[in-house]
FIGU-179669 format. One record per atom (N, C-alpha, C): residue in three letters; x, y, z; atom name; residue number from 0. Coordinates in steps of 0.001 Angstrom, whole numbers, plus 524288, in hexadecimal, padded with zeros to 5 digits. Example, Ala and Ser with C-alpha at 12.3 -4.5 7.8 and 13.67 -1.06 7.14 Angstrom:
2
{residu=ALA; X=83386; Y=7E9C6; Z=81E78; atome=N; num=0}
{residu=ALA; X=8300C; Y=7EE6C; Z=81E78; atome=CA; num=0}
{residu=ALA; X=83390; Y=7F31C; Z=81E78; atome=C; num=0}
{residu=SER; X=83232; Y=7F736; Z=81BA8; atome=N; num=1}
{residu=SER; X=83566; Y=7FBDC; Z=81BE4; atome=CA; num=1}
{residu=SER; X=83264; Y=8001E; Z=81EBE; atome=C; num=1}
//
This chain:
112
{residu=UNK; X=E6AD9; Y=491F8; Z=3565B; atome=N; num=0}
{residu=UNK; X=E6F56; Y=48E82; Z=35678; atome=CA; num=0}
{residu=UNK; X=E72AA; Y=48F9D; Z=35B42; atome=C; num=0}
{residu=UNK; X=E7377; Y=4940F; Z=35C9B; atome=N; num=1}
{residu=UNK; X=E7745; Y=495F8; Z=36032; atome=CA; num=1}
{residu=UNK; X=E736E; Y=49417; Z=3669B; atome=C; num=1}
{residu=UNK; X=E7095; Y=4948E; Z=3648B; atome=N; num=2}
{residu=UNK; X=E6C1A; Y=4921C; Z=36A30; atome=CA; num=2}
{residu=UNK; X=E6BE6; Y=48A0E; Z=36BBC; atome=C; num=2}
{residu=UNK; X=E6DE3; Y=48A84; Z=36867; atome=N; num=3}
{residu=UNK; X=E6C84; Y=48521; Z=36909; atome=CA; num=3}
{residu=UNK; X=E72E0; Y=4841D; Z=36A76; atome=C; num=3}
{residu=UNK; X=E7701; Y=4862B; Z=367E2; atome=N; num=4}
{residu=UNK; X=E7B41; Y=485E6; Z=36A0A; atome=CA; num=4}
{residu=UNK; X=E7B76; Y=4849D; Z=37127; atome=C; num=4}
{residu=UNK; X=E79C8; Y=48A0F; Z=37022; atome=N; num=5}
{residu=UNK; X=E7B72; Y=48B3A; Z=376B9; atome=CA; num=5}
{residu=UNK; X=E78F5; Y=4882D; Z=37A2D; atome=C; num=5}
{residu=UNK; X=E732E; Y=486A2; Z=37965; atome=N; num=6}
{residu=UNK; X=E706A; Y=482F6; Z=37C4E; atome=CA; num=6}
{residu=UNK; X=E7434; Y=47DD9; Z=37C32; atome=C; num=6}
{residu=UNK; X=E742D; Y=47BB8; Z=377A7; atome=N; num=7}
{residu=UNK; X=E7893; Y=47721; Z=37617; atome=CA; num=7}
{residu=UNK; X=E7DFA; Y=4784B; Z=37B78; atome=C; num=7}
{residu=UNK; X=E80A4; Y=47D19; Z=37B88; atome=N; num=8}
{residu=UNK; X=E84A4; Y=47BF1; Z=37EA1; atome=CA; num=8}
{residu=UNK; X=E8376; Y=47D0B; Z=383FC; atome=C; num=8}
{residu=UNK; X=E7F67; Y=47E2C; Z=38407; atome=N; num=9}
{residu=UNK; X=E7BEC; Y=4801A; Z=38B75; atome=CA; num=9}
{residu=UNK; X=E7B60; Y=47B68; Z=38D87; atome=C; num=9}
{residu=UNK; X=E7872; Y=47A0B; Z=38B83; atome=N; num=10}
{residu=UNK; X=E7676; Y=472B0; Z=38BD7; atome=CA; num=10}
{residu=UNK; X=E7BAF; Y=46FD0; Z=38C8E; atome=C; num=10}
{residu=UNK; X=E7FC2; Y=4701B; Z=389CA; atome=N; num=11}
{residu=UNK; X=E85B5; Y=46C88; Z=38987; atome=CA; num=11}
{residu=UNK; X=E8608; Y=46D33; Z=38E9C; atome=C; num=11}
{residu=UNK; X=E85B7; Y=473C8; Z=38FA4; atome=N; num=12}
{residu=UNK; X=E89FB; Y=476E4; Z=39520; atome=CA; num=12}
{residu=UNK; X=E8798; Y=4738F; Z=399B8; atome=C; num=12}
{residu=UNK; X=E82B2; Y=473A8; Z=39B54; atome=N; num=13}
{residu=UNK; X=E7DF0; Y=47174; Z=39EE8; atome=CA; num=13}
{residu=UNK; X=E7DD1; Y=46C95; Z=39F1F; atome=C; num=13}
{residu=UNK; X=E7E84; Y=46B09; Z=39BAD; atome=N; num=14}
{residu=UNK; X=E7ECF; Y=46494; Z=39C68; atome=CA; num=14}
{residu=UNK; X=E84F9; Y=46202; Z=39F19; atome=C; num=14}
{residu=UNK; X=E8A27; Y=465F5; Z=39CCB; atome=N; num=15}
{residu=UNK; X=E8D37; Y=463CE; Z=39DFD; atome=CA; num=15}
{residu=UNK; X=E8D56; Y=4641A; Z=3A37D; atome=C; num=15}
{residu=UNK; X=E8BD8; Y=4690B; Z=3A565; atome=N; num=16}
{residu=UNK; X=E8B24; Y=46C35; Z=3AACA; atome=CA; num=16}
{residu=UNK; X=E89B4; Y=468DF; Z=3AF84; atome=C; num=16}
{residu=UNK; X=E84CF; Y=466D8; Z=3AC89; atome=N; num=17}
{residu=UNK; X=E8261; Y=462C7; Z=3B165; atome=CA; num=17}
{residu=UNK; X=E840E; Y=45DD0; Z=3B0E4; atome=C; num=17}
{residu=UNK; X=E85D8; Y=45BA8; Z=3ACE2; atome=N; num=18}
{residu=UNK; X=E87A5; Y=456A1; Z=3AB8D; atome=CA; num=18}
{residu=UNK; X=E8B04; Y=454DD; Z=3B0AA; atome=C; num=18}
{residu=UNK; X=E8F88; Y=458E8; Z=3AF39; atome=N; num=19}
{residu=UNK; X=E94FC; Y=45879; Z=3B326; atome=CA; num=19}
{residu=UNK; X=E9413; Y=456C6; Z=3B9B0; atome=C; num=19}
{residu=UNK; X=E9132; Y=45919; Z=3B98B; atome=N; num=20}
{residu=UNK; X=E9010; Y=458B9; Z=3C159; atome=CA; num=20}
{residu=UNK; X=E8EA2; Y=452D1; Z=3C1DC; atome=C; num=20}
{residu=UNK; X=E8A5F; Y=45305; Z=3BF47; atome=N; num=21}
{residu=UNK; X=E8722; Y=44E4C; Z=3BE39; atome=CA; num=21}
{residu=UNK; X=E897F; Y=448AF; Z=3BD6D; atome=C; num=21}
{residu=UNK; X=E8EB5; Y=449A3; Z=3BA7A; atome=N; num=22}
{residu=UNK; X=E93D9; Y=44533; Z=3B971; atome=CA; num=22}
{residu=UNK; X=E95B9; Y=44234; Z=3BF13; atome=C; num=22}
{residu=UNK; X=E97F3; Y=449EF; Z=3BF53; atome=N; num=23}
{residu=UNK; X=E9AE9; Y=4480B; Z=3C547; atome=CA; num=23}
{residu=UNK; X=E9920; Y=4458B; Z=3C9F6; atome=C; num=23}
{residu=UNK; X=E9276; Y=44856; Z=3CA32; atome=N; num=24}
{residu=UNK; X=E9025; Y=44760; Z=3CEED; atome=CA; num=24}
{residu=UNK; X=E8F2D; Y=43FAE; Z=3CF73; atome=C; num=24}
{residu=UNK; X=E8F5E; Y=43D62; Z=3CBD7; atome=N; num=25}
{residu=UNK; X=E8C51; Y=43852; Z=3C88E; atome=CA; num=25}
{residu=UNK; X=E91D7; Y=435CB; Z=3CBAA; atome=C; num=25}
{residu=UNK; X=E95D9; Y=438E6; Z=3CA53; atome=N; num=26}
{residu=UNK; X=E9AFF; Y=43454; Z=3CB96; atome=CA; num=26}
{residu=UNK; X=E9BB9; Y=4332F; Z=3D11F; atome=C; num=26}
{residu=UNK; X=E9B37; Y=437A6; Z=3D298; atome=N; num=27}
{residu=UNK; X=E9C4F; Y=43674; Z=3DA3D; atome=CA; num=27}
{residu=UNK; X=E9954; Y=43688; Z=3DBBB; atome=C; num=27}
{residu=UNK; X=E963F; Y=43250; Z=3DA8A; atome=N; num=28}
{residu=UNK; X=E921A; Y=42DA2; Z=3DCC8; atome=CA; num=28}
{residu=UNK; X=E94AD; Y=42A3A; Z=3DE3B; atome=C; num=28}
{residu=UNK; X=E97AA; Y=42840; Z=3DC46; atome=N; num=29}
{residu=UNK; X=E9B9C; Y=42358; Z=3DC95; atome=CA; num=29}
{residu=UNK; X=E9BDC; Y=42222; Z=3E376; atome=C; num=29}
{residu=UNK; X=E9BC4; Y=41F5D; Z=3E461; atome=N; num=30}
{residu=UNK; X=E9F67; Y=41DF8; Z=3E832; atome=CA; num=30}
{residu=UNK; X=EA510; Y=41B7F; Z=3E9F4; atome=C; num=30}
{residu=UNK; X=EA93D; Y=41CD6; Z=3EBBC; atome=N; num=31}
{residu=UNK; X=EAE1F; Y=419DD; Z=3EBE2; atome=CA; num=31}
{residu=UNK; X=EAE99; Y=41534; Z=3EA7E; atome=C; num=31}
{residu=UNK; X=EAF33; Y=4113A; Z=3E7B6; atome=N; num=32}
{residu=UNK; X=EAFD3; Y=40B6A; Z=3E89F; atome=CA; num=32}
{residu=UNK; X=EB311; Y=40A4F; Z=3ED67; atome=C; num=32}
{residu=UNK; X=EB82F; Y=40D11; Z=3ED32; atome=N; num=33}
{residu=UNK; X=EBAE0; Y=40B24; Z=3F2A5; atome=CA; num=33}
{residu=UNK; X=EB810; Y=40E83; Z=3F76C; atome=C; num=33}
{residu=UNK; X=EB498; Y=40DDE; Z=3F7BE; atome=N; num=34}
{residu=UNK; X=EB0D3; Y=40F29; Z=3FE90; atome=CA; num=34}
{residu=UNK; X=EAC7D; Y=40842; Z=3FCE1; atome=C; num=34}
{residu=UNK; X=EAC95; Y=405C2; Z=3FB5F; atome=N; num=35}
{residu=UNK; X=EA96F; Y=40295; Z=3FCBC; atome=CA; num=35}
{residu=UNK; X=EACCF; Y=3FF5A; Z=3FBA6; atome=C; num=35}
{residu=UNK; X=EB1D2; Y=3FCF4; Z=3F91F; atome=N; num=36}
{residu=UNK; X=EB52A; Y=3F8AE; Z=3F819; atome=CA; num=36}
{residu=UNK; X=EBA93; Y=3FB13; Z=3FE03; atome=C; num=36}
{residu=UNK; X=EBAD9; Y=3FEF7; Z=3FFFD; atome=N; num=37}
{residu=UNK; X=EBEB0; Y=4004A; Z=401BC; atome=CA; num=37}
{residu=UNK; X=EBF5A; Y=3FBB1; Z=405FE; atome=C; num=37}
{residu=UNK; X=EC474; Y=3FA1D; Z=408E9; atome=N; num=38}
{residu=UNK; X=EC5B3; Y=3F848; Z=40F04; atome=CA; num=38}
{residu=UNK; X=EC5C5; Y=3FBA7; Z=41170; atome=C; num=38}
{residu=UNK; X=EC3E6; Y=3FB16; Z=41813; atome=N; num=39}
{residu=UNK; X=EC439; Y=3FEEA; Z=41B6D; atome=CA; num=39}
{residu=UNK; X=EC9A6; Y=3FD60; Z=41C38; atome=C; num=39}
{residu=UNK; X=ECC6B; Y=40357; Z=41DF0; atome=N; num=40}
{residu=UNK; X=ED264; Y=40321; Z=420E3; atome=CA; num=40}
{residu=UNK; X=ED128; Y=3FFC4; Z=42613; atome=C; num=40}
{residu=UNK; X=ED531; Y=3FC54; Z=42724; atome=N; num=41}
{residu=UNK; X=ED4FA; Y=3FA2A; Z=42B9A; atome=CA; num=41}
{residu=UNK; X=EDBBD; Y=3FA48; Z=42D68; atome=C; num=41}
{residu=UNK; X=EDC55; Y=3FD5E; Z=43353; atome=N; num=42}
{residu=UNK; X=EE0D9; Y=3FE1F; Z=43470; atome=CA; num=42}
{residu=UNK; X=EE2BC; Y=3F825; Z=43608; atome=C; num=42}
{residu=UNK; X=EE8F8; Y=3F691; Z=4361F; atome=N; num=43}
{residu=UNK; X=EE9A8; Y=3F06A; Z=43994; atome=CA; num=43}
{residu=UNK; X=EEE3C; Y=3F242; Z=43CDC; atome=C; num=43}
{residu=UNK; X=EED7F; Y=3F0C5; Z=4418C; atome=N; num=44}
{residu=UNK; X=EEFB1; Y=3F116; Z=4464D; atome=CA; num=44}
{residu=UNK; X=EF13C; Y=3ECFD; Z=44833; atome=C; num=44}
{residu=UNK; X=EF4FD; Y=3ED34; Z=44CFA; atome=N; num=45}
{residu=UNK; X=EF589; Y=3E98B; Z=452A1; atome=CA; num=45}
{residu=UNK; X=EF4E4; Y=3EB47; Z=45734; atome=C; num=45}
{residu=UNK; X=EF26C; Y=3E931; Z=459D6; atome=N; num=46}
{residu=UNK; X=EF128; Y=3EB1E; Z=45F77; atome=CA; num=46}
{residu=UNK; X=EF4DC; Y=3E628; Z=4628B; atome=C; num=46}
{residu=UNK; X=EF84E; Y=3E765; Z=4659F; atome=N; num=47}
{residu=UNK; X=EFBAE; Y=3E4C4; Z=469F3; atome=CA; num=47}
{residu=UNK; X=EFA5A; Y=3E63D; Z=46F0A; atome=C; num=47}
{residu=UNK; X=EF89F; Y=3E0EF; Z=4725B; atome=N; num=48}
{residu=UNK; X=EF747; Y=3E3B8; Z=477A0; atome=CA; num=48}
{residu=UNK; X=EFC25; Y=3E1DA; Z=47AAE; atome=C; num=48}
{residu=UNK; X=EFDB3; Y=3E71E; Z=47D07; atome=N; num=49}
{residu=UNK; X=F02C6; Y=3E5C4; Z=480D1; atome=CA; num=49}
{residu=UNK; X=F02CF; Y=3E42F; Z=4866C; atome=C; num=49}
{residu=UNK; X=EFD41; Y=3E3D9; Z=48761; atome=N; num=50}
{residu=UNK; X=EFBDE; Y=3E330; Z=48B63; atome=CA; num=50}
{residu=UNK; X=EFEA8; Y=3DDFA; Z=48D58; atome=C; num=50}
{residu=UNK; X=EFCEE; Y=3D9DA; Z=4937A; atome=N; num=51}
{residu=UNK; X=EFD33; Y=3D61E; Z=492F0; atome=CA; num=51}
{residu=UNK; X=EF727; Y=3D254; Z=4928E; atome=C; num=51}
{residu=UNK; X=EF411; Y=3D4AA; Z=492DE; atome=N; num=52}
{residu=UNK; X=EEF09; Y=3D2E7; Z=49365; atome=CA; num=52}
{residu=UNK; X=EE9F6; Y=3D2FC; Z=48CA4; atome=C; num=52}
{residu=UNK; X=EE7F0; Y=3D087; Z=48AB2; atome=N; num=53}
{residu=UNK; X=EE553; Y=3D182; Z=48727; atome=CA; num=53}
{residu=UNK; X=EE062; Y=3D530; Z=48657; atome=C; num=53}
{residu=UNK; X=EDF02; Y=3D73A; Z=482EE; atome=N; num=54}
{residu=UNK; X=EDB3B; Y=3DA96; Z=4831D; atome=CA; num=54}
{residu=UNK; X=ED71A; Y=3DD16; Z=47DDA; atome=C; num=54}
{residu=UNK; X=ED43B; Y=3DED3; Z=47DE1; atome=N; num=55}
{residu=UNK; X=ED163; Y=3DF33; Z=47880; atome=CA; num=55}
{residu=UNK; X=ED18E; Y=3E5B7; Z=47785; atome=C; num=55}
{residu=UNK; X=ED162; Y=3E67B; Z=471CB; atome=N; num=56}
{residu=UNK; X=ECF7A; Y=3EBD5; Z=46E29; atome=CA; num=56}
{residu=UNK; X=ECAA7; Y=3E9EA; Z=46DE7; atome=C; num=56}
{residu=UNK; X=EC813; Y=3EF0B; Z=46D18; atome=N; num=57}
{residu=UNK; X=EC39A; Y=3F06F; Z=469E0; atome=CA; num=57}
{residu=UNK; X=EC430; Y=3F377; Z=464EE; atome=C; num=57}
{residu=UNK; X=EC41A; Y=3F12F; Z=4606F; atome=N; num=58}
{residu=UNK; X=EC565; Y=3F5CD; Z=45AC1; atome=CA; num=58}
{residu=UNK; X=EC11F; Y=3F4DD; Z=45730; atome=C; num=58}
{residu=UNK; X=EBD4A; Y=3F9A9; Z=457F8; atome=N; num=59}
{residu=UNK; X=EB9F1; Y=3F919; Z=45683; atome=CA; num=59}
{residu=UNK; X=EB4E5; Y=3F6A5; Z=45971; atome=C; num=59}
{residu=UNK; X=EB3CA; Y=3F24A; Z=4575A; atome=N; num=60}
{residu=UNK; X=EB06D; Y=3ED4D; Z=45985; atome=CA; num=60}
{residu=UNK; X=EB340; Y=3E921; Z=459AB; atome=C; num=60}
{residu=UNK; X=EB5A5; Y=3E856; Z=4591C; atome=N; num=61}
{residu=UNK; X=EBA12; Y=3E37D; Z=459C9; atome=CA; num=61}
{residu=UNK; X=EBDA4; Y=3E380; Z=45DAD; atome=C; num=61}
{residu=UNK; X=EBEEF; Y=3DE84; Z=4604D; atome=N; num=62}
{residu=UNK; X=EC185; Y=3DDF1; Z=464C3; atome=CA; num=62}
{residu=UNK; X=EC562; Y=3DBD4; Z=46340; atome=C; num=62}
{residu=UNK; X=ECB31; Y=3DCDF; Z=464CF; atome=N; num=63}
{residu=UNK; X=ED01E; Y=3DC3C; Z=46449; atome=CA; num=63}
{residu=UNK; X=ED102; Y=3DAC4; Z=468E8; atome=C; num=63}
{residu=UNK; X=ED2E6; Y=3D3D2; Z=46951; atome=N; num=64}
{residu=UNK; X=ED449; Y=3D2C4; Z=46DBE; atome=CA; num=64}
{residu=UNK; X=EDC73; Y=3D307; Z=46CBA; atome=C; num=64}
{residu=UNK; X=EDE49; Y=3D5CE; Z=47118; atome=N; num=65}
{residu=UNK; X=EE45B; Y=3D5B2; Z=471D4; atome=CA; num=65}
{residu=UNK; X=EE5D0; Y=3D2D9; Z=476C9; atome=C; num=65}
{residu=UNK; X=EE8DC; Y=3CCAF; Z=47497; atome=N; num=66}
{residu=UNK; X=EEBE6; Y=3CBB3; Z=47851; atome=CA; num=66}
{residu=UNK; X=EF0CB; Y=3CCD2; Z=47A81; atome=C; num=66}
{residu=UNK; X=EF303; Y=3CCA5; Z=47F64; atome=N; num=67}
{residu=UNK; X=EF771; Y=3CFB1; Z=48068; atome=CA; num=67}
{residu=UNK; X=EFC4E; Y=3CECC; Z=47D32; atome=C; num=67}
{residu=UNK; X=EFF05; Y=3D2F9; Z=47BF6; atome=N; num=68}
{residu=UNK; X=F03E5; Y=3D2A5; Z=479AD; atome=CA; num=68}
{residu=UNK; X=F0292; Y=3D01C; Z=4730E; atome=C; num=68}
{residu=UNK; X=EFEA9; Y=3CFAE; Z=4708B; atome=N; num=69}
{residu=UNK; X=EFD41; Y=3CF30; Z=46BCA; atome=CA; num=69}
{residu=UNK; X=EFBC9; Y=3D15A; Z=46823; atome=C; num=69}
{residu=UNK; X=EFD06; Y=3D1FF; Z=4636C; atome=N; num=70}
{residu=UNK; X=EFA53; Y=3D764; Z=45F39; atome=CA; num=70}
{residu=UNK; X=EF7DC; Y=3D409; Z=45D6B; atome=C; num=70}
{residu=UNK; X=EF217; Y=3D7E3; Z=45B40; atome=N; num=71}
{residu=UNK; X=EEC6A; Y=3D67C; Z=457FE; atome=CA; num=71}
{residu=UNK; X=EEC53; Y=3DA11; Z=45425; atome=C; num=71}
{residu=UNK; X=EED55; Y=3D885; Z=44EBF; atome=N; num=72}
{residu=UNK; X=EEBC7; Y=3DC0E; Z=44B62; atome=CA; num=72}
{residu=UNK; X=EE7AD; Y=3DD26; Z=449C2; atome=C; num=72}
{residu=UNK; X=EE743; Y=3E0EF; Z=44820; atome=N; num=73}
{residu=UNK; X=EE031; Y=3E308; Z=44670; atome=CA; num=73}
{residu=UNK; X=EE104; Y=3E6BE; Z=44198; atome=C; num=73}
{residu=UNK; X=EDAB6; Y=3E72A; Z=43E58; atome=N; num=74}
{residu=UNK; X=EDA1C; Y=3EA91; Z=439D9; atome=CA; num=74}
{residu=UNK; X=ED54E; Y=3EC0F; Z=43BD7; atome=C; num=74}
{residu=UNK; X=ED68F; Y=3F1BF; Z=43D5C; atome=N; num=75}
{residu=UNK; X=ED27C; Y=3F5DC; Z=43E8D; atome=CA; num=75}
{residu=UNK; X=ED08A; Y=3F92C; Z=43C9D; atome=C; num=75}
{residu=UNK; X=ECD3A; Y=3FBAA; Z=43B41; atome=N; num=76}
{residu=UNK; X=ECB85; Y=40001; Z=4378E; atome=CA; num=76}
{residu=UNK; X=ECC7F; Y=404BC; Z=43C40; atome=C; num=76}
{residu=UNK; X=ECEAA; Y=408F7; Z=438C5; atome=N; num=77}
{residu=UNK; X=ED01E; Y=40EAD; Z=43A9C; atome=CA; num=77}
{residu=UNK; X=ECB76; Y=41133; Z=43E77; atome=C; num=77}
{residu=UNK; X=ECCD2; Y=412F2; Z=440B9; atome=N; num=78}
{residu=UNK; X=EC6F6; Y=414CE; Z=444A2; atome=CA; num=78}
{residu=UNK; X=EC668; Y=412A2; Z=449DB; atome=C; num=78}
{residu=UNK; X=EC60F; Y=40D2C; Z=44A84; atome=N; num=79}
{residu=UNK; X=EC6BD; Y=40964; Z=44BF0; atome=CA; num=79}
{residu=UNK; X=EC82D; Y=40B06; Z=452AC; atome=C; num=79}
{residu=UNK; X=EC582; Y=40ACC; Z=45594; atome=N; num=80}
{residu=UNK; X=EC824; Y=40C64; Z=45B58; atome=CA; num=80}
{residu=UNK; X=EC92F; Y=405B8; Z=45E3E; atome=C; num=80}
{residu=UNK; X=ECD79; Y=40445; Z=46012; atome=N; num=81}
{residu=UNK; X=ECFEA; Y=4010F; Z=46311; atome=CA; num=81}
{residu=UNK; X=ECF51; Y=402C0; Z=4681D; atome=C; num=81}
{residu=UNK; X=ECB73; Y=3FF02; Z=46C21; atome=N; num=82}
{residu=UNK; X=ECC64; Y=4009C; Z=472AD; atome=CA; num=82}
{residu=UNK; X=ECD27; Y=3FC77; Z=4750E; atome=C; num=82}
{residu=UNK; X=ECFCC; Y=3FC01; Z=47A79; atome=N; num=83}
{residu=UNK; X=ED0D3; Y=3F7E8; Z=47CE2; atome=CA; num=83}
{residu=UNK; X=ECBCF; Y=3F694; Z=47ED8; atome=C; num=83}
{residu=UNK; X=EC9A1; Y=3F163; Z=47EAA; atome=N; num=84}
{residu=UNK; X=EC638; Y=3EDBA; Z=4800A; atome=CA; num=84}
{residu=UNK; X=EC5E1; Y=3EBFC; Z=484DC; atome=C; num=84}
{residu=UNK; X=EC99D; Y=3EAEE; Z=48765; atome=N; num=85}
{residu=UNK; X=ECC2C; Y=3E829; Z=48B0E; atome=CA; num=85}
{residu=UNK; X=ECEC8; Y=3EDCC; Z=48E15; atome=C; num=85}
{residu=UNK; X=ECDF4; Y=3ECDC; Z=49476; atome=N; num=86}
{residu=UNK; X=ED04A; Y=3EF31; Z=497AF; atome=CA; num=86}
{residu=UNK; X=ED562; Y=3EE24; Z=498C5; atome=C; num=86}
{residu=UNK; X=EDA2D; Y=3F06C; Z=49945; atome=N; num=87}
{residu=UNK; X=EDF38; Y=3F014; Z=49932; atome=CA; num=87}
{residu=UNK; X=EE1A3; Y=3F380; Z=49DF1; atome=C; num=87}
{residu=UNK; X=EE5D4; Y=3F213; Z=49F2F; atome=N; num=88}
{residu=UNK; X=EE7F9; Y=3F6D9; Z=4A361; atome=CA; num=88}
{residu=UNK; X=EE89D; Y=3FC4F; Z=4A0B7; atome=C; num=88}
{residu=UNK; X=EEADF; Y=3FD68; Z=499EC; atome=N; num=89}
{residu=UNK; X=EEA6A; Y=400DF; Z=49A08; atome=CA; num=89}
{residu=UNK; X=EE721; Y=4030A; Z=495C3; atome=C; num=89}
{residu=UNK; X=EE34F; Y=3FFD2; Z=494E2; atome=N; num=90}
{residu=UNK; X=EDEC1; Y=40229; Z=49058; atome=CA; num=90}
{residu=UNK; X=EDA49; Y=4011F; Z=493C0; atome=C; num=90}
{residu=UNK; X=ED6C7; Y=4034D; Z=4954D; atome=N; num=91}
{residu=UNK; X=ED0A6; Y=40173; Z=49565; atome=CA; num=91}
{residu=UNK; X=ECD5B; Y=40086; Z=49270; atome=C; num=91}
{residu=UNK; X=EC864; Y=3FE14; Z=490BF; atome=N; num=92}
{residu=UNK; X=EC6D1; Y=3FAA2; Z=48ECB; atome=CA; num=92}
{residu=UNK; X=EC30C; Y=3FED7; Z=48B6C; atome=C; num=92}
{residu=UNK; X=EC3AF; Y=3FF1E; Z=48534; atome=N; num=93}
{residu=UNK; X=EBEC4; Y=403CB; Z=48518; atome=CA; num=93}
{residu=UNK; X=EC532; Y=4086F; Z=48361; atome=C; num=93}
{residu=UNK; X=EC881; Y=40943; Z=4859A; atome=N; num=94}
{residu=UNK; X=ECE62; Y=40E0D; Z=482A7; atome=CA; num=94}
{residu=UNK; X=ECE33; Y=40BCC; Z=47C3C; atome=C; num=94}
{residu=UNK; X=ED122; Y=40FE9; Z=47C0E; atome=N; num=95}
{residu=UNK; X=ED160; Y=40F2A; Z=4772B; atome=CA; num=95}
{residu=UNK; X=ED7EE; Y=40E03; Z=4759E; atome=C; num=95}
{residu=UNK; X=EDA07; Y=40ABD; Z=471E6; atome=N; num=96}
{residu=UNK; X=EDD83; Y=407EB; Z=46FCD; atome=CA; num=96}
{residu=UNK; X=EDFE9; Y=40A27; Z=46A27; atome=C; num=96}
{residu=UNK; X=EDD3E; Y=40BD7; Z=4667E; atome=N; num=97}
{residu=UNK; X=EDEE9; Y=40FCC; Z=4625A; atome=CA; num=97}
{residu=UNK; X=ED95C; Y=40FBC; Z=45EA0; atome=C; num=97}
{residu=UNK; X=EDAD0; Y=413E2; Z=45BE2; atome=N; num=98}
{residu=UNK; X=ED60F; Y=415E5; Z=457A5; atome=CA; num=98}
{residu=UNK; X=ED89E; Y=41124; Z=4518F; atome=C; num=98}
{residu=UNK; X=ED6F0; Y=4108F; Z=44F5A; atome=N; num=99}
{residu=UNK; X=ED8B9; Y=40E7C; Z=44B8C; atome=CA; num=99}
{residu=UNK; X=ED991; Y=4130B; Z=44770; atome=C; num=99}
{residu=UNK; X=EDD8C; Y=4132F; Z=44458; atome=N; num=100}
{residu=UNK; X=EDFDD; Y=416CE; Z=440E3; atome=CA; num=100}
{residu=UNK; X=EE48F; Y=413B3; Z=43BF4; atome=C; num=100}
{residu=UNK; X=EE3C5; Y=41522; Z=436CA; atome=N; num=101}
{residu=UNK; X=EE5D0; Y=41492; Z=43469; atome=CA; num=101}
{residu=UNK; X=EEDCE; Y=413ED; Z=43592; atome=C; num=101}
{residu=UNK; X=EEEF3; Y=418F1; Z=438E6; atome=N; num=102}
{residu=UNK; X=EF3BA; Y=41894; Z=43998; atome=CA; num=102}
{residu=UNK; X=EF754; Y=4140F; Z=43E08; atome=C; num=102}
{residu=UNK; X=EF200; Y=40F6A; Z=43EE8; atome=N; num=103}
{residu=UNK; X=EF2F9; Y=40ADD; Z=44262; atome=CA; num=103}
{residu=UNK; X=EF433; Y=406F3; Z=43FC1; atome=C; num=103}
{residu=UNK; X=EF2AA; Y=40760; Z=4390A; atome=N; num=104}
{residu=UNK; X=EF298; Y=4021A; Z=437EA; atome=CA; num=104}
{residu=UNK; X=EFA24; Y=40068; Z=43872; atome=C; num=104}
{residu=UNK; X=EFA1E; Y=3FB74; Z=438DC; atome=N; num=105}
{residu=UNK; X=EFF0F; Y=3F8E6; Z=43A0E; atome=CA; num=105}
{residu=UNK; X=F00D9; Y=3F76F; Z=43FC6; atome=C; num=105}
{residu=UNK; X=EFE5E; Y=3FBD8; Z=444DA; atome=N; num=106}
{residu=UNK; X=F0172; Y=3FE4A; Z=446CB; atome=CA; num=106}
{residu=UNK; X=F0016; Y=3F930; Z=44B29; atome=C; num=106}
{residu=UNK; X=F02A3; Y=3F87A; Z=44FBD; atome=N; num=107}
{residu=UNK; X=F027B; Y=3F5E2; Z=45459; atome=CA; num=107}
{residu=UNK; X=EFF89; Y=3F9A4; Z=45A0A; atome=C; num=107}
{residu=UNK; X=EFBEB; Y=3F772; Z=45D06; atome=N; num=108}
{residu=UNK; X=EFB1C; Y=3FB80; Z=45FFC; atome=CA; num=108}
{residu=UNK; X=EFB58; Y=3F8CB; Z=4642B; atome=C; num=108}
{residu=UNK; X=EFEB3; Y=3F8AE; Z=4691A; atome=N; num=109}
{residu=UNK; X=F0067; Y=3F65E; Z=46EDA; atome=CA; num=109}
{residu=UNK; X=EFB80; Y=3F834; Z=471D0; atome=C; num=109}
{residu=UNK; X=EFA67; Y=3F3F6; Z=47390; atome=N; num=110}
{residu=UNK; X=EF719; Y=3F65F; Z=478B2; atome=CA; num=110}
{residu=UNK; X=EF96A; Y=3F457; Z=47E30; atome=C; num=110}
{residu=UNK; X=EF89E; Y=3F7EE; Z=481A6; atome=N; num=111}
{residu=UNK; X=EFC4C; Y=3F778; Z=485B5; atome=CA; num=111}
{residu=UNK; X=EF82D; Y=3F67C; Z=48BBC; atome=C; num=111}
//
């Protein structure tokens, strides 16, 4: 009797033992729902050219044409490098214009 006990609670102990891992491991399988429903952040800006002459960005793959003395707003994703397109007296064509960063969104950026 006392044998069958103990087997009885060996067996409980062992089963609960491996059970547990086995629970947890099963759950974080999951994947996020918000990583496949999420929006990418996209920063929004103005670019003003102070120049008197017109001229283009490059952000990204996309061309931003700026006419003189006019703001163009844009929604850019973070990362994002802005270069002047267009040769200028004081940018050359190919410089760079700003990195894109979260702490831009709103902001106005003069080009001179």
């Amino acid at each position: 009797m006392k044998y069958r006990n103990l087997l009885a609670a060996t067996t409980v102990v062992a089963i609960s033992l491996l059970a547990s891992p086995a629970v947890y491991a099963a759950t974080s399988v999951h994947s996020p729902v918000h990583a496949f429903f999420g929006k990418t952040k996209t920063v929004k800006l103005t670019f003003l050219n102070d120049t008197s002459s017109p001229m283009e960005l490059k952000a990204g793959d996309d061309i931003i044409k700026l006419e003189a003395g006019k703001p163009v707003t844009v929604n850019l994703t973070p990362g994002t490098r802005v270069v002047s397109n267009t040769a200028t007296s004081t940018h050359e064509a190919g410089s760079l214009i700003a990195e894109i960063n979260t702490q831009l969104n709103g902001a106005t950026i003069h080009i001179k």
